[in-house]
C-alpha positions as CSV (number, residue, x, y, z in Angstrom):
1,X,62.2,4.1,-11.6
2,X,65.7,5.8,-11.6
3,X,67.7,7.2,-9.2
4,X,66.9,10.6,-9.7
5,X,63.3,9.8,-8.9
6,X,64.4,8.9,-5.5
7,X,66.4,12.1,-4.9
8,X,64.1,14.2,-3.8
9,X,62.6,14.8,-0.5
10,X,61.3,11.5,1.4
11,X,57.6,13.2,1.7
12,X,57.5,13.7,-2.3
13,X,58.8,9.9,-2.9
14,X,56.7,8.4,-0.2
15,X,53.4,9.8,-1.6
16,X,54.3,8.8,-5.4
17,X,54.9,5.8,-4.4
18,X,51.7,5.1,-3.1
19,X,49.9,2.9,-5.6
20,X,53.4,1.7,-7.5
21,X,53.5,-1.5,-8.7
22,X,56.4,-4.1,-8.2
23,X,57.1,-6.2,-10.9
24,X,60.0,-9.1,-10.7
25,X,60.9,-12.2,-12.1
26,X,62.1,-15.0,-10.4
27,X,62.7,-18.7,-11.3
28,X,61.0,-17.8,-14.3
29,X,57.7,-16.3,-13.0
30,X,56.6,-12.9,-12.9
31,X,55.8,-11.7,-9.6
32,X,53.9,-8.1,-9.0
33,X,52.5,-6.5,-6.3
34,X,51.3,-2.6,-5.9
35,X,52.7,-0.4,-2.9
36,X,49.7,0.5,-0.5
37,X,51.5,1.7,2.5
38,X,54.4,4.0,2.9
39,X,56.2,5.9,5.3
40,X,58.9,8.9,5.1
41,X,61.3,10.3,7.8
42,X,63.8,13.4,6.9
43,X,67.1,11.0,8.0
44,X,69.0,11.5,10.9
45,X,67.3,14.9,11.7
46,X,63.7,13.5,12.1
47,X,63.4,13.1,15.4
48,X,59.9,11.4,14.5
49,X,61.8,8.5,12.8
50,X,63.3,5.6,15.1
51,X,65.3,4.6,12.6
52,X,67.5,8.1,14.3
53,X,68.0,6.1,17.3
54,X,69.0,3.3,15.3
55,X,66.1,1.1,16.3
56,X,63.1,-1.1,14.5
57,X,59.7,-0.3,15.2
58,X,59.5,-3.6,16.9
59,X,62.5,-2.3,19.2
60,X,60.5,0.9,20.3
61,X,57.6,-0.9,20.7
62,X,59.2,-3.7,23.1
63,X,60.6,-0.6,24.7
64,X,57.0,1.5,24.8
65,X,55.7,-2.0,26.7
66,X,53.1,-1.8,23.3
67,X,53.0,-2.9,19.7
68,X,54.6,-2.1,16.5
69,X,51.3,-1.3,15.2
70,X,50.4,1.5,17.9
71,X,54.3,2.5,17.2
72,X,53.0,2.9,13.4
73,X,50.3,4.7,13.8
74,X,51.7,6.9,15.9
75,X,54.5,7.5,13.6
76,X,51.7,8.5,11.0
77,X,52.5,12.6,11.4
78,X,48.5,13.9,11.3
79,X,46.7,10.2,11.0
80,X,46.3,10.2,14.7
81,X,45.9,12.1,17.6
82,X,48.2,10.5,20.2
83,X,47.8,10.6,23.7
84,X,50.8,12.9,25.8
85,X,51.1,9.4,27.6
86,X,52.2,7.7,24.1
87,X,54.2,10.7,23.2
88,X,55.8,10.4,26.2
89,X,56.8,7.2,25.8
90,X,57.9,6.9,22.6
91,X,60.1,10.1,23.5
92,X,61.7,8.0,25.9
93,X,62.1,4.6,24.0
94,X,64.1,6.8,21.2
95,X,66.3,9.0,23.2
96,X,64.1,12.2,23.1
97,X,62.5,14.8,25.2
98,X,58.6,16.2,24.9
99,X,58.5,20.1,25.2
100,X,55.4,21.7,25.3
101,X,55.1,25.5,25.2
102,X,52.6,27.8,25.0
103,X,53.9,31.1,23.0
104,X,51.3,34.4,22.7
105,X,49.7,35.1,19.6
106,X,50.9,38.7,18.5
């Protein structure tokens, strides 16, 4: 794939992605596997994305006193319905703060 295939946004790539396969060669021997799993954050502006606060999944999780797979899935954006416990904590475990409001419906 070229470059210009990655610049666009990291929603777009992410889902085209999704079913790529990897091919390689190495020592002589073609290796290949297809892309079933992928995950996109907006940079340093996601607040969603760990990778903000400069930390791994496995960091956040260590910090949430959970496991990166929980951390995963609720970094999934509309997979899962966390709990405002979990959002709580991972709010804390990347630097962030939860707000909820509720505004009137004109």
């Amino acid at each position: 794939m070229t470059r210009t295939f990655y610049a666009r946004p990291a929603p777009v790539v992410a889902r085209e992605l999704l079913g790529a396969r990897l091919v390689r060669r190495d020592r002589g021997r073609r290796l290949s596997g297809i892309i079933v799993e992928t995950e996109a954050y907006e940079g340093a502006q996601d607040l969603g994305s760990h990778a903000r606060a400069g930390l791994t999944q496995e960091a956040v999780a260590s910090r949430m006193g959970t496991t990166k797979s929980a951390v995963s899935r609720l970094e999934s954006a509309g997979k899962h319905a966390p709990s405002l416990t979990s959002l709580k904590k991972y709010a804390k475990a990347v630097g962030c703060e939860i707000e909820i409001r509720l505004i009137p419906r004109r």
